[in-house]
N, C-alpha and C positions, 0 to 999 in steps of 0.2 A: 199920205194924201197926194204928195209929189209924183208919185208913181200912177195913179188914176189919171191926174189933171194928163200926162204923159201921151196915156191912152184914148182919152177923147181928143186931145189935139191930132192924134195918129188917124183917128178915125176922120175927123173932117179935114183932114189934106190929102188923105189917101184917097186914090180912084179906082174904080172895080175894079179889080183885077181877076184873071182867071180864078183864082186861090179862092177868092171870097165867091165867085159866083157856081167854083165847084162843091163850097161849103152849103149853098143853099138847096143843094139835091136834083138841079136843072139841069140838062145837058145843055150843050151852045147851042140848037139848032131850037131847043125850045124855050132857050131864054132869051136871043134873039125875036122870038114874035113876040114877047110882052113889049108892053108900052113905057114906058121911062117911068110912071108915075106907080106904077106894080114892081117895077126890079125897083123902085127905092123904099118904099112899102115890105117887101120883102127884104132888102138886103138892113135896114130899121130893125127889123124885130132880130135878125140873125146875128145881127153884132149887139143886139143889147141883151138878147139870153145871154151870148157867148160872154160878155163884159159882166154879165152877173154872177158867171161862173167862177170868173175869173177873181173876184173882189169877197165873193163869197165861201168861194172853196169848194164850191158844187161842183160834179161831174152831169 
């Protein structure tokens, strides 16, 4: 359980990074025109699939 709590804390101090916004399928020129409240909407569901995968052992 140590190891989750780990992961969510990573996630809420951590800040986009290129990694994560290469992870969501967007190039920069077209992740730059979304609006703040769409890249967190999106970058939301990419770390919470990825975090299920991860806890669950899904690929």
């Amino acid at each position: 359980m140590g190891k989750q709590n780990e992961v969510l804390i990573h996630i809420k101090t951590n800040k986009v990074g290129s990694e994560m916004v290469k992870s969501t399928g967007f190039s920069k020129e077209e992740w730059s025109e979304l609006d703040e409240d769409e890249k967190q909407e999106i970058i939301n569901e990419r770390v919470w699939e990825s975090i299920d995968c991860w806890v669950t052992g899904d690929e």
